[in-house]
N, C-alpha and C positions, 0 to 999 in steps of 0.2 A: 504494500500500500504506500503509496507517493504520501511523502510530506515534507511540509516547508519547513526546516528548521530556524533560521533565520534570513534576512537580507542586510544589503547593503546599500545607500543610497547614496549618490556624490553628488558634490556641487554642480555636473551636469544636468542633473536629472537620472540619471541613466541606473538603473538598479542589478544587484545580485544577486541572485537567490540561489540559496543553498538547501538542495535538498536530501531527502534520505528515502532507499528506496528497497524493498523485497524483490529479488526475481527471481524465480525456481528456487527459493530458497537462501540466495542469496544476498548480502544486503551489499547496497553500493548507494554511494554518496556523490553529487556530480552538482554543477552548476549552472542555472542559466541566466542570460544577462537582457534586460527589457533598457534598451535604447532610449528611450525618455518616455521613462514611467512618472516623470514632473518635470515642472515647469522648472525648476530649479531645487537643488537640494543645498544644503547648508556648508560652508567653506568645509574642505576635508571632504571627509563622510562621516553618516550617519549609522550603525548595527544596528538595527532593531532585531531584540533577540524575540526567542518563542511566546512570551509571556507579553508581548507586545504588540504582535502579529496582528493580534485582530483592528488593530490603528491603524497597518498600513494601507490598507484600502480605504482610506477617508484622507492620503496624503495622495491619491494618484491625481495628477494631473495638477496639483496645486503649486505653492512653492512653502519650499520648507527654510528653517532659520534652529541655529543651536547656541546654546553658549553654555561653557563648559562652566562645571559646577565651582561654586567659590564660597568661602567664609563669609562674604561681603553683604551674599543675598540671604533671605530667611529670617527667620524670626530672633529674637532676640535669643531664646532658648535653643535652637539650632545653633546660634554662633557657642553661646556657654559650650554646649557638647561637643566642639569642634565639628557637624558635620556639615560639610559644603552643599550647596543648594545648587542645580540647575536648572536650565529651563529648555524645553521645544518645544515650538509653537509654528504652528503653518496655516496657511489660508488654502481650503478646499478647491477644487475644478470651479465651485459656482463664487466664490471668494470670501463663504465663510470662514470664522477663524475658530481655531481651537489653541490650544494648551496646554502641557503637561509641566508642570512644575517639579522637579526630582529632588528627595530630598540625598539619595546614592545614584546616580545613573542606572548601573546595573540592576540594580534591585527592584528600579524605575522600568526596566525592559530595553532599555537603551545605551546605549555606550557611544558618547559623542570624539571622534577623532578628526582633530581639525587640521594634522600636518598628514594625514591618511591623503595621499591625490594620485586622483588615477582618471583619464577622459572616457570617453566611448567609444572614442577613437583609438585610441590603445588596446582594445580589448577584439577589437577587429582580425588580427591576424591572429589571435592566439588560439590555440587549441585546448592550453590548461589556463588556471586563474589559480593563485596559488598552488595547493597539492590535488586541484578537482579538476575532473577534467571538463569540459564543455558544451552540454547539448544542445546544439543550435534545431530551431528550426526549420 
């Protein structure tokens, strides 16, 4: 049975998706890559892991924005505990906005990496994307 484990979203727009898969008993893990699945994605990239999943189809086609978590944002009580606050927030295909507010990233479903750069164009001649290998259309 096919499933998305996570993706990836770059400031192209252009997404990753990683999935996991049974075949005759087998499992294999492979990836495919959607060319501008937004309008723009946030400097770097963006993971959105499993627990997050169900978000990313409320980001297709819109544009996205991230800022990595800091001491600075959050409540007064978050800063006392030392835990850093982030945010992502995007506007929908119709230009609705939404927002997630993180008080951990990951724990948020997300993991914002902003020195992460990779085009869509890059991804063109490849056959693997890190250790996965590729299944085009």
């Amino acid at each position: 049975m096919k499933e998305l484990e996570c993706a990836y979203l770059y400031a192209d727009g252009h997404l990753v998706q990683k999935w996991r898969d049974r075949v005759k008993g087998i499992e294999i893990e492979y990836v495919t890559i959607v060319e501008k699945y937004a309008e723009h994605g946030p400097k770097g990239r963006l993971v959105v892991h499993s627990s997050a999943l169900a978000l990313l189809d409320t980001m297709k086609g819109g544009k996205v924005e991230a800022e990595l978590p800091s001491l600075d944002r959050g409540s007064e009580r978050s800063k006392e505990l030392g835990i850093p606050v982030g945010n992502i927030s995007w506007y929908d295909k119709k230009g609705r906005w939404a927002s997630v507010i993180l008080l951990d990233c990951i724990s948020g479903g997300f993991t914002y990496q902003p020195d992460a750069q990779e085009t869509y164009e890059e991804t063109k001649g490849m056959t693997r994307w890190c250790d996965y290998q590729i299944r085009r259309d």
